[in-house]
DOFIZA-320373 format. One line per 3 residues: number of its first residue (from 0); their letters; for each residue z, x, y of C-alpha. Coordinates in steps of 0.1 Angstrom, whole numbers. Layout:
<atoms>
NUM> A> Z X Y; ...
</atoms>
This chain:
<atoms>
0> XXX> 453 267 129; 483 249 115; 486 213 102
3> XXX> 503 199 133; 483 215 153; 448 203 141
6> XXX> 466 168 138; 477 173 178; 443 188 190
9> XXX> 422 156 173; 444 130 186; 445 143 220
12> XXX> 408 147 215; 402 113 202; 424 100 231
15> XXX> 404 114 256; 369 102 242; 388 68 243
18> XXX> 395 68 277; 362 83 286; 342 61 264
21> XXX> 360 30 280; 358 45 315; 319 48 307
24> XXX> 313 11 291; 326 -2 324; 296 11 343
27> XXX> 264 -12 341; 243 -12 306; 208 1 307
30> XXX> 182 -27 308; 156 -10 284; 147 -32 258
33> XXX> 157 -3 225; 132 -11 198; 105 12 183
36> XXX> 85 -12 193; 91 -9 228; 91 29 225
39> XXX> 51 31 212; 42 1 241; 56 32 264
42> XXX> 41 57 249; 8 39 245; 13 34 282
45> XXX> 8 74 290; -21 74 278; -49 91 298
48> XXX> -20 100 326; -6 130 338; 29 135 332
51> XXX> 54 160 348; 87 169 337; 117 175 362
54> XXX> 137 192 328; 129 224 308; 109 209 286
57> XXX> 69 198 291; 62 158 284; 46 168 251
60> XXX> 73 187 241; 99 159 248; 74 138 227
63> XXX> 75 167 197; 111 166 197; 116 129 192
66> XXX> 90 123 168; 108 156 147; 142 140 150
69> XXX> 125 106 136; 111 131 110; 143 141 104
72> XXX> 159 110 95; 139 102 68; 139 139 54
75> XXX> 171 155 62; 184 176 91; 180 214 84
78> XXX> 220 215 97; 249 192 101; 281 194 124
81> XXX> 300 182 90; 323 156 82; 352 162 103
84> XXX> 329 163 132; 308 138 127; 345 113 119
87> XXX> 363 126 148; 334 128 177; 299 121 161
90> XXX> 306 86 149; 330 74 181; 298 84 202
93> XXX> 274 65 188; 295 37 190; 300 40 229
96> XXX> 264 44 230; 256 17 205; 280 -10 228
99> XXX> 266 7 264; 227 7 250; 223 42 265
102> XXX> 224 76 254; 229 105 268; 228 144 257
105> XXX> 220 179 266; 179 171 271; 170 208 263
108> XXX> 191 213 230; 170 213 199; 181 199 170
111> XXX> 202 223 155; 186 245 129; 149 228 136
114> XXX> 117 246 134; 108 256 171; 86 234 189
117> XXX> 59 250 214; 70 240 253; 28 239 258
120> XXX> 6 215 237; -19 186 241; -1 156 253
123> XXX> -23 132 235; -17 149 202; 21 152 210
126> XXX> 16 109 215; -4 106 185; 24 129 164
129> XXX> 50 107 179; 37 73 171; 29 86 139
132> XXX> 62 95 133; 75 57 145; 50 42 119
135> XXX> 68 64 93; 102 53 102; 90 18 99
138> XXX> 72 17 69; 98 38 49; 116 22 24
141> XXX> 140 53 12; 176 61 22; 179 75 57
144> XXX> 198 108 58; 227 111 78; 227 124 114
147> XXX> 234 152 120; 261 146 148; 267 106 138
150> XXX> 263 111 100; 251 80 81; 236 51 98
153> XXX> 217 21 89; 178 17 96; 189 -6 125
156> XXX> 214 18 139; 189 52 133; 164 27 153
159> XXX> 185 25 182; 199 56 184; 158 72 181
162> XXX> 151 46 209; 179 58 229; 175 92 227
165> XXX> 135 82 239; 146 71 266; 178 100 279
168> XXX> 145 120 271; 124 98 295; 146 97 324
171> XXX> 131 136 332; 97 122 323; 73 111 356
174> XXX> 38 98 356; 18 125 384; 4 107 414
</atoms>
């Protein structure tokens, strides 16, 4: 591809992503209160329940998946969508869900080039992993990595987007009556 027309293809790309994004922010914010915090109190809260999924994925895989992506922002992602990406789409994305408080994402796409996670599993020990996982991200003192879609964000921003991504994840998530 030529100069002009990468330079055509992003701006009409960026273009659109503004008009979606402000299309989007005009619909009503989620009400979730996005904190680690609040994420454990909800996981604590499954506890002894049954859980069904309505998505591909089992509960306790959903759980594996977010404490691995917590994981990986303290030890790297295995693969990036580089800079240009994460510049042109990654980072104007976060921001439209950093402002909306909501995110939302394919809910069965792994992280790209993560170790497979198991679709069966104990949902206790998927829980314990997970909380486990927010204590890490808590304590740790060390320079986060960069996302790979978003690329670098700050504790505060990685602790929204985890909290977000908890709860695209939990919208397929139901406790069994």
């Amino acid at each position: 591809m030529n100069r002009r027309n990468f330079l055509i293809t992003a701006g009409a790309t960026t273009g659109a992503l503004a008009v979606a994004g402000s299309v989007w922010l005009n619909v009503a914010a989620s009400d979730e209160v996005l904190t680690m915090d609040a994420v454990a109190e909800r996981l604590n809260g499954f506890r002894g329940k049954a859980l069904v999924s309505s998505g591909k994925w089992s509960p306790a895989h959903v759980f594996n998946h977010n404490a691995q992506s917590i994981d990986y922002s303290m030890a790297g992602f295995p693969e990036s969508k580089g800079a240009l990406f994460q510049s042109l789409l990654g980072k104007p994305a976060f921001a439209v869900f950093a402002a909306k408080r909501e995110m939302h994402h394919g809910l069965a796409e792994p992280i790209p080039g993560a170790y497979e996670i198991s679709d069966s599993g104990n949902l206790d020990a998927a829980i314990d992993k997970f909380l486990a996982s927010i204590a890490a991200f808590k304590a740790f003192e060390g320079a986060l990595k960069p996302h790979f879609a978003y690329g670098a964000l700050s504790k505060s921003d990685y602790a929204l987007a985890h909290a977000m991504h908890f709860f695209n994840h939990l919208s397929e998530i139901r406790v069994s009556v």
